[in-house]
N, C-alpha and C positions, 0 to 999 in steps of 0.2 A: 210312291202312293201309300205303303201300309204305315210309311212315318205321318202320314195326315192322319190317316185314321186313329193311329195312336194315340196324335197332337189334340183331337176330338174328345176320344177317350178320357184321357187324361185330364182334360179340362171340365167335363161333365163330373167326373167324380173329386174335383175341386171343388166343383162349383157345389152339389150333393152334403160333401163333408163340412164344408166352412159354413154355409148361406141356408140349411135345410133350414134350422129351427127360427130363424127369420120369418117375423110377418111380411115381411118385404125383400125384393133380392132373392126369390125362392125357386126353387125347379117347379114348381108350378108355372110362376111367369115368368120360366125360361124357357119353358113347353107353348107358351099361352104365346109369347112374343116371336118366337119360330114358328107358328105357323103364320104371324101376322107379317114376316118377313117375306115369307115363302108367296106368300098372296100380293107382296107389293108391284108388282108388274102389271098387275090386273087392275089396281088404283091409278096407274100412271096418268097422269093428263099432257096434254098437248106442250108442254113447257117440261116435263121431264123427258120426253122422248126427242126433245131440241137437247138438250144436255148430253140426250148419248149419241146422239149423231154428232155433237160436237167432241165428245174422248173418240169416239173413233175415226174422225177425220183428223184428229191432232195424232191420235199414233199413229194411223199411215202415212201421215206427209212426216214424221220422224221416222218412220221406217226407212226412209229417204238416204240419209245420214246413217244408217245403222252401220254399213260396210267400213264407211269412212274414217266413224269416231274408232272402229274395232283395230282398223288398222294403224290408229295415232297410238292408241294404251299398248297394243300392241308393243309397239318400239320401247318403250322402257319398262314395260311390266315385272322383270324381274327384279328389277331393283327396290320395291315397295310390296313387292305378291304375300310378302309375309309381317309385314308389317302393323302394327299396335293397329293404326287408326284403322286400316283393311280388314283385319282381324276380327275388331270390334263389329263393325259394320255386319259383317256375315254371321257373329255370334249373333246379333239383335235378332236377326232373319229367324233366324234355327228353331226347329218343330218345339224344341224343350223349353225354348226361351220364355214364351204365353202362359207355360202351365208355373212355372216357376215365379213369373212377374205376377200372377194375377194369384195364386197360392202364399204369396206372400202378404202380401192386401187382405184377403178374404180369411185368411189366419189370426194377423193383425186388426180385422175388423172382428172376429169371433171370438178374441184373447180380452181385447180394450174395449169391447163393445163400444164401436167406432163408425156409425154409419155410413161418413164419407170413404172410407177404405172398403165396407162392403158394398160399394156401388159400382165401387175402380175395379176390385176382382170381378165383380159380376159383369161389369159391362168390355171389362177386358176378355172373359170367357166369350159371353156374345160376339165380339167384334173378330174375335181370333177364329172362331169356328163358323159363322157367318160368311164373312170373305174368302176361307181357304176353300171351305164349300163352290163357292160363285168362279175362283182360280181353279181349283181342280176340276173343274165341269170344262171350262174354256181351255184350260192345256190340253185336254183330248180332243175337243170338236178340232181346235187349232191343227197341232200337231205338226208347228211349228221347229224345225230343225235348231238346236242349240249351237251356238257360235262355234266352240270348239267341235262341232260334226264336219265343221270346213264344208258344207254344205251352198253355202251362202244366205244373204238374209230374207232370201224370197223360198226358200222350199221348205213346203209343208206335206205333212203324212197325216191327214186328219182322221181322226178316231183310232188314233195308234196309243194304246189302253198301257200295255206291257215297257216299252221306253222309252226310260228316260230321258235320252239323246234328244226326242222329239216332243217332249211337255217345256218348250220354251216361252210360250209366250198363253198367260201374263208370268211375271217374275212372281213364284214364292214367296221369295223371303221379302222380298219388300212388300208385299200383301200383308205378312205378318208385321211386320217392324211399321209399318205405315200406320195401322190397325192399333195396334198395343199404342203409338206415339200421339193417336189422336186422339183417343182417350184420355191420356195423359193430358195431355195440354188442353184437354173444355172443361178438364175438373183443377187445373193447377189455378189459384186463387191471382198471380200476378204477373202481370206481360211479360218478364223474363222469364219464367218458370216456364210460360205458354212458347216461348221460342226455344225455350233450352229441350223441351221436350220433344223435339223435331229432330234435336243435332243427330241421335244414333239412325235415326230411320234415314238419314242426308247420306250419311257415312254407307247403310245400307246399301243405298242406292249406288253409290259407288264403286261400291267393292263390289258388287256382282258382275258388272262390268269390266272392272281391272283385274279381276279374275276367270274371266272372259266364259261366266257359263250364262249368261244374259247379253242378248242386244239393248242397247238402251230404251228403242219403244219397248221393249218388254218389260224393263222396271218402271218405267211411266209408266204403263198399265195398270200395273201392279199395285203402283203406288195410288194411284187410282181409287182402286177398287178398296184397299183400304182404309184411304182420307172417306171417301163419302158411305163404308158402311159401319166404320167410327162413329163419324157425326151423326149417323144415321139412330144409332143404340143412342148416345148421348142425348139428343133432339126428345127422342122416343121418351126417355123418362122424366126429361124436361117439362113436356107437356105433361105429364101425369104428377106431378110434383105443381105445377098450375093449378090452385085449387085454393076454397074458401078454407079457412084454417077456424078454428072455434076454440079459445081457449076459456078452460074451466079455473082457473085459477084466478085469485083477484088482483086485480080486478078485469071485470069480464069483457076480452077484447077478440073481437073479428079481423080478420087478416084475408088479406088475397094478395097470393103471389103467382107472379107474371116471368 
């Protein structure tokens, strides 16, 4: 838990250092947009609450399966447990991983005065501290036993605050890797780039599993939770970017983008 808060930390005084003197992209509307986050449950309508009745019927009837697939990886896991592509997968996950991806962008958007790069830091800061926020709430109510507790995939200790054994469910790292990947991919300009930018958060997903401290519904949770509060940040400045445009140069032309 104090690696989230860190992961928070760390990414507020990114966000602070790279984004402050920005008219746009600022700790103002990253104050301004967190509480409008915080309030989005209270705007839900009858078609968002069909949506989450639907992730949560999809991860229980995959809870299903959870013993089963653990016991397949199981049988050959040591042969791959250290392996490039597993490797990778878990580094994408890692608390460090957000401030470092979204610090490099927001650097590069403050160095090249680069607006598209300072949107990718900014909305990767939101998206990474957003979802870990929404994961870290739910691995305590949950309190979901982790695979290697040998537990099995039905026992839970909810509101067990102190550990770790028991914040399995949703998955971490694919919260984070899901989150940082979807961002990537609704600002990458071309359909491969919008696919390629998925592979590590794939690989994420993997590796939590093959290294058996996730059930599988728990990184679909996970991944979840950070495909839709990606899109969510992305969407958000989408529509605020929607506006009559007025240019002063000649010759003098009106623009509205959609």
């Amino acid at each position: 838990m104090r690696y989230r808060i860190l992961l928070s930390l760390l990414l507020l005084l990114i966000c602070e250092s790279s984004l402050l003197a920005q008219n746009q992209y600022n700790i103002s509307q990253f104050t301004h947009e967190t509480l409008d986050f915080v309030k989005q449950p209270g705007k839900w309508r009858g078609n968002d609450w069909l949506k989450l009745g639907a992730i949560t019927a999809v991860t229980v009837l995959v809870m299903q399966v959870d013993q089963p697939v653990r016991d397949a990886v199981l049988r050959g896991q040591e042969r791959y447990y250290h392996s490039i592509p597993i490797e990778a997968g878990r580094i994408w996950g890692e608390w460090y991983t957000p401030p470092v991806i979204a610090g490099a962008f927001g650097l590069h958007g403050w160095l090249a005065h680069n607006a598209s790069s300072k949107k990718i830091g900014f909305e990767m800061v939101q998206a990474s501290v957003y979802s870990e926020a929404v994961t870290q709430t739910l691995k305590i109510v949950f309190g979901r036993a982790r695979p290697y507790e040998n537990k099995g995939a039905f026992y839970f200790h909810p509101f067990n605050i102190s550990d770790f054994g028991f914040h399995s469910l949703p998955g971490g790292h694919n919260t984070n890797g899901w989150a940082m990947s979807t961002v990537l991919s609704r600002n990458a300009h071309s359909n491969a780039l919008k696919i390629l930018a998925y592979v590590p958060a794939a690989l994420t997903f993997i590796s939590r599993v093959y290294q058996d401290q996730h059930w599988t519904s728990d990184d679909l949770l996970g991944a979840t939770i950070g495909y839709v509060v990606g899109s969510w940040v992305v969407n958000l400045h989408a529509k605020k970017e929607s506006a009559v445009n007025v240019s002063a140069i000649y010759p003098f032309t009106v623009s509205i983008r959609f």
